[in-house]
C-alpha positions in Angstrom: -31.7 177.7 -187.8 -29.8 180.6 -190.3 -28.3 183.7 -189.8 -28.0 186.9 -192.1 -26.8 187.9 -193.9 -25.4 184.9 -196.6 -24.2 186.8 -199.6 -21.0 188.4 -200.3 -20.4 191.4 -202.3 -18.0 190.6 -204.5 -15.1 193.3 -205.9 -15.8 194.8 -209.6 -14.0 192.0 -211.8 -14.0 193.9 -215.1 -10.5 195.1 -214.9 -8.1 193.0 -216.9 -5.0 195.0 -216.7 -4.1 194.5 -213.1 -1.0 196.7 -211.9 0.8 195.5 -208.6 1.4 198.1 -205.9 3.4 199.2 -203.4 1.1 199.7 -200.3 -2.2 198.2 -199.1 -4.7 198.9 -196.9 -5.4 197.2 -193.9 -7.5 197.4 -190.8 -7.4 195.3 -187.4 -10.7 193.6 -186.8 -10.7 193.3 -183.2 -11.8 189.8 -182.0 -11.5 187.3 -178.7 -11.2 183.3 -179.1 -10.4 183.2 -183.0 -8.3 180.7 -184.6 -7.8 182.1 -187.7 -5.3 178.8 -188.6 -7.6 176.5 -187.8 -10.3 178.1 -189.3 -8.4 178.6 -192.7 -7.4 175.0 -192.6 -10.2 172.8 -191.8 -11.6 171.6 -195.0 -14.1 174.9 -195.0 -12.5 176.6 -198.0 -10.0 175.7 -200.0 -8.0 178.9 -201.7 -6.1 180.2 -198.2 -2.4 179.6 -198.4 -0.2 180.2 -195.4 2.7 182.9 -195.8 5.6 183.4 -193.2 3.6 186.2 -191.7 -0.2 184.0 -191.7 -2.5 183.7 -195.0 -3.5 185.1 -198.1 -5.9 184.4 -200.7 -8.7 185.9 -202.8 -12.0 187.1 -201.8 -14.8 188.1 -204.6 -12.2 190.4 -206.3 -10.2 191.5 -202.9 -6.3 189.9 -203.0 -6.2 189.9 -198.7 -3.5 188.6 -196.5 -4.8 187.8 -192.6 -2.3 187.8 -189.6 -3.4 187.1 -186.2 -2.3 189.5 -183.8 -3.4 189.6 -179.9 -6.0 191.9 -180.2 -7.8 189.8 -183.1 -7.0 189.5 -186.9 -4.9 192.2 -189.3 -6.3 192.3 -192.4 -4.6 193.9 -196.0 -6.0 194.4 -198.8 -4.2 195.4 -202.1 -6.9 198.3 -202.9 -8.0 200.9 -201.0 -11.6 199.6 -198.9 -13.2 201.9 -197.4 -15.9 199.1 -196.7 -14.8 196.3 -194.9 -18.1 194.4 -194.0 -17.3 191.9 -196.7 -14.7 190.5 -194.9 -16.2 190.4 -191.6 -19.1 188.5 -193.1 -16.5 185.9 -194.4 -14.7 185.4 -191.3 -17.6 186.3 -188.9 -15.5 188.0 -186.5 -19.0 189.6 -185.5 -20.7 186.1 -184.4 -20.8 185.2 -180.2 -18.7 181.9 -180.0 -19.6 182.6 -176.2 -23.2 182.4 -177.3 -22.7 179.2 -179.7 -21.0 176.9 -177.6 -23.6 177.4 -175.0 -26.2 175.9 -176.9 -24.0 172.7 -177.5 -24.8 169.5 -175.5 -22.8 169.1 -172.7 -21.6 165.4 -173.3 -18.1 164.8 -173.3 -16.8 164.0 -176.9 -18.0 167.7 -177.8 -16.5 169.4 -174.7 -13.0 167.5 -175.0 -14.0 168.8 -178.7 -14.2 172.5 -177.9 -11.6 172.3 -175.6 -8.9 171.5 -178.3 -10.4 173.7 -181.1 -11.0 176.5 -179.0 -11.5 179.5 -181.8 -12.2 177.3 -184.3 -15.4 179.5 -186.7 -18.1 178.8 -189.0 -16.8 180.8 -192.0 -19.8 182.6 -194.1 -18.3 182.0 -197.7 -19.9 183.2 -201.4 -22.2 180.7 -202.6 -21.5 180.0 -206.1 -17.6 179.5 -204.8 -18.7 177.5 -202.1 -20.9 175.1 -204.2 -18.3 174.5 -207.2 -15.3 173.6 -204.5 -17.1 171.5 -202.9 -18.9 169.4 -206.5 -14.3 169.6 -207.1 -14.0 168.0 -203.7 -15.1 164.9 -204.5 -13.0 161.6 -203.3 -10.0 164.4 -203.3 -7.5 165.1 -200.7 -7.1 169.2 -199.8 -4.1 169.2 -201.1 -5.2 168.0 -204.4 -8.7 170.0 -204.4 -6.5 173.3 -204.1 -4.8 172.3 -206.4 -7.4 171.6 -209.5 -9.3 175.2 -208.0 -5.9 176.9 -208.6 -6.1 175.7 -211.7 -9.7 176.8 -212.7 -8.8 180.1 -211.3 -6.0 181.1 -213.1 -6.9 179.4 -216.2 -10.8 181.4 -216.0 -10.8 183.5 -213.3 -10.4 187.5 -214.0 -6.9 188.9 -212.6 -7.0 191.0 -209.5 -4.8 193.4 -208.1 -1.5 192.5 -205.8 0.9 193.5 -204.1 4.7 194.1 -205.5 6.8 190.8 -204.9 3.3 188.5 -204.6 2.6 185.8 -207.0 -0.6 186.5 -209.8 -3.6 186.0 -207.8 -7.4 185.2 -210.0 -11.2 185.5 -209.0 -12.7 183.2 -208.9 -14.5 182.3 -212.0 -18.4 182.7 -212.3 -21.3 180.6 -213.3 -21.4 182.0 -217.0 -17.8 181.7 -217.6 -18.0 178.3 -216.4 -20.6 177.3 -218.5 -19.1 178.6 -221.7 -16.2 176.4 -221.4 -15.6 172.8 -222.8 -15.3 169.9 -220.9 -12.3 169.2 -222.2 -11.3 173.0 -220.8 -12.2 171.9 -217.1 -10.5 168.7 -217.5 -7.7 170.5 -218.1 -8.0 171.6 -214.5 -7.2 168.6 -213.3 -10.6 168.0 -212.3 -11.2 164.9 -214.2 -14.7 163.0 -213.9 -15.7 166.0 -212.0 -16.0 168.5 -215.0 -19.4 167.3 -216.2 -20.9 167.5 -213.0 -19.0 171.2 -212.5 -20.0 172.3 -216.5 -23.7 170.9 -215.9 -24.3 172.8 -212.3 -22.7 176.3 -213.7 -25.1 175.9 -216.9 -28.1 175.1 -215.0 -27.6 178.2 -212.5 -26.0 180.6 -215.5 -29.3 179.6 -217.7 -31.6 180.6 -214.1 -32.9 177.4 -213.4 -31.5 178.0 -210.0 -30.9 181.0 -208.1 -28.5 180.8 -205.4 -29.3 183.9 -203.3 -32.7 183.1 -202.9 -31.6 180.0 -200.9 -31.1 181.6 -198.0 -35.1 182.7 -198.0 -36.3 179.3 -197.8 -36.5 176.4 -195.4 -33.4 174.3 -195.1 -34.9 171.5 -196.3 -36.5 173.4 -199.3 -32.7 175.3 -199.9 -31.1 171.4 -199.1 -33.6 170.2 -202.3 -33.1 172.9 -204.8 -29.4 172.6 -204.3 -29.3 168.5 -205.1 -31.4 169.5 -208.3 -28.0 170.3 -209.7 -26.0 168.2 -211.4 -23.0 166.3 -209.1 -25.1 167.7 -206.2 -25.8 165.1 -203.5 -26.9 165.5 -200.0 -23.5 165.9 -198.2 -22.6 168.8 -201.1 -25.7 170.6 -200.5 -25.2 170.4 -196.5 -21.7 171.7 -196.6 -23.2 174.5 -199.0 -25.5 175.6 -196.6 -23.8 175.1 -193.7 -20.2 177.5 -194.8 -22.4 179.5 -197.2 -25.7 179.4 -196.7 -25.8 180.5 -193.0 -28.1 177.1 -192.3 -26.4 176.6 -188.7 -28.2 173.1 -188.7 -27.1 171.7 -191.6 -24.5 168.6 -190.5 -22.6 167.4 -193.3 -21.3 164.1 -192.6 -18.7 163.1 -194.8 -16.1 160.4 -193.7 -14.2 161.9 -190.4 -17.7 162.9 -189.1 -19.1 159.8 -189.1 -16.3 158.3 -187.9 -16.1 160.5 -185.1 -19.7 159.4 -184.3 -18.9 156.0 -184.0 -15.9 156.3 -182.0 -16.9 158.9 -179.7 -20.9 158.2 -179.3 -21.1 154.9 -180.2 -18.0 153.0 -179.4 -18.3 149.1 -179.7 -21.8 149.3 -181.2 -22.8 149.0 -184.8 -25.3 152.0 -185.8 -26.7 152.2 -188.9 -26.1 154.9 -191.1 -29.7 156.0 -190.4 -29.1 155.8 -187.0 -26.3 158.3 -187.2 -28.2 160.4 -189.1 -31.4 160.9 -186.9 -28.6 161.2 -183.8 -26.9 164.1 -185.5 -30.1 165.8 -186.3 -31.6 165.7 -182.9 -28.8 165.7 -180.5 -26.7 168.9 -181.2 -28.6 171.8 -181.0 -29.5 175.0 -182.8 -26.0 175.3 -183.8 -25.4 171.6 -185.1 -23.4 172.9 -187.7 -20.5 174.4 -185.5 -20.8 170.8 -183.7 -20.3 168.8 -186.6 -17.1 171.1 -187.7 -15.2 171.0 -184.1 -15.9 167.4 -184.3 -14.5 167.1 -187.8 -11.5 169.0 -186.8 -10.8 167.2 -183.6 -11.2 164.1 -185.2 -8.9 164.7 -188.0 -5.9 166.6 -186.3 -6.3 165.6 -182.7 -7.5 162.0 -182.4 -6.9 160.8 -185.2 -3.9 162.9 -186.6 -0.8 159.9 -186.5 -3.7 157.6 -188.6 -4.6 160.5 -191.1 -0.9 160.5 -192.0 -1.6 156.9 -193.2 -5.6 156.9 -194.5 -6.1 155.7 -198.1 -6.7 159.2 -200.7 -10.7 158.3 -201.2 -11.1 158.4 -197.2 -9.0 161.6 -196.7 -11.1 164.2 -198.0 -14.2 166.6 -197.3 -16.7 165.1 -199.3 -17.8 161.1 -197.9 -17.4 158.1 -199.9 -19.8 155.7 -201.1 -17.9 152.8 -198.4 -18.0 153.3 -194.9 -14.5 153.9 -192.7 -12.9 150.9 -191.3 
């Protein structure tokens, strides 16, 4: 199952001389049962960083700081917007959680789920963004994959506007300017074995061998093949891509704190096969699978599992799954 729509419209990016200003413009997007922290930080997106007052980061060519407030989320931006659907679309304050959780099995690893990540969301982020974090995320911690698309943002990415007294904030960078860099430029980025698979998928979609908005019009299992046609794109990549871009509420992505939350929670004391957990995910959570599979992955990580995610080894605390299985 997807939802519409599942492309952003991004700022104009074609100014380079980027003043900072006084004032911004903000609206209050009224919401119920939003967690905009947990949201922000659960290994969704990568580019939020919390400020004393709640986050800020980029979006398209928008510099935006978030606060929640009781009646829902504050939003500023550091240009006037008259237009703000962009950012509702992101954050899809405009989605039923109500609606979503119904359709979730009632078992009792996924209600003790909800229960602790109450407000937790399905963010609706830009494709292209979405795709080349993810290709970065590779055997990475978050702290680490911020870091290297910090990196590739500031060192490619086309200045936008901020306000007085905030650090310089960057687009982030597209397909095309991607693809005209070295490797040697992205490993520069910190990014190390990961620029040829980030050079080779920015080529292939700034030469038109792929194009990402038309991903959204075809089956998830057509959109899931097209996507692993690019280079460093494998199956859990191209799930997380359709799942927090795509709009593909079904997708599952099962990278290492999902499985292991399988195994401990559905099968304790039994030894599944991989295939196993695989045909259980895709038949036993619903239309909205995908919103599963995230309050699972978040529970998991910060709730059961927090005190031993202090400890985990860096390839098995990350996004993106490893070749080996958990311990």
């Amino acid at each position: 199952m997807r939802s519409e729509p599942c492309e952003l419209k991004a700022a104009d990016e074609e100014q380079m001389s980027v003043p900072r200003i006084d004032s911004c413009s903000s609206i209050l997007l009224r919401v119920q049962e939003y967690d905009l922290a947990a949201t922000l930080n659960s290994g969704q997106t990568f580019r939020w960083q919390e400020c004393r007052d709640g986050w800020h980061g980029v979006l398209g060519g928008h510099w935006v700081r978030l606060t929640q407030v009781p009646e829902g989320i504050r939003a500023e931006a550091a240009v006037p917007v008259k237009n703000w659907d962009w950012l509702r679309v992101f954050l899809q304050t405009e989605a039923d959680l109500t609606a979503i959780l119904k359709t979730f099995p009632g078992d009792a690893p996924l209600r003790e789920a909800v229960s602790a990540c109450r407000g937790l969301r399905v963010l609706r982020q830009d494709l292209w963004e979405c795709l080349a974090s993810f290709i970065l995320s590779s055997t990475k911690q978050i702290v680490q994959i911020r870091q290297i698309i910090s990196l590739l943002c500031e060192r490619f990415g086309v200045p936008v506007v901020v306000p007085v007294g905030e650090r310089r904030a960057f687009a982030f960078p597209s397909p095309e300017k991607i693809a005209a860099a070295t490797e040697a430029d992205l490993r520069g980025c910190k990014m190390g074995f990961r620029a040829p698979h980030l050079l080779t998928a920015a080529a292939q979609i700034a030469g038109g061998h792929l194009d990402l908005n038309r991903l959204c019009h075809l089956s998830q299992a057509e959109a899931r093949a097209e996507l692993m046609k690019l280079g460093g794109v494998g199956g859990k990549i191209a799930d997380c891509v359709l799942l927090f871009a795509g709009g593909f509420d079904t997708a599952f992505p099962v990278d290492v704190w999902v499985e292991r939350a399988l195994r401990r929670l559905y099968f304790p004391r039994r030894r599944v096969t991989a295939k196993r957990l695989r045909h259980f995910a895709a038949t036993h959570f619903g239309p909205h699978a995908g919103y599963a599979q995230q309050y699972l992955f978040h529970y998991m990580r910060t709730k059961v599992n927090d005190a031993r995610a202090k400890t985990v080894p860096v390839k098995e605390n990350i996004r993106a799954l490893p070749s080996r299985r958990p311990k």
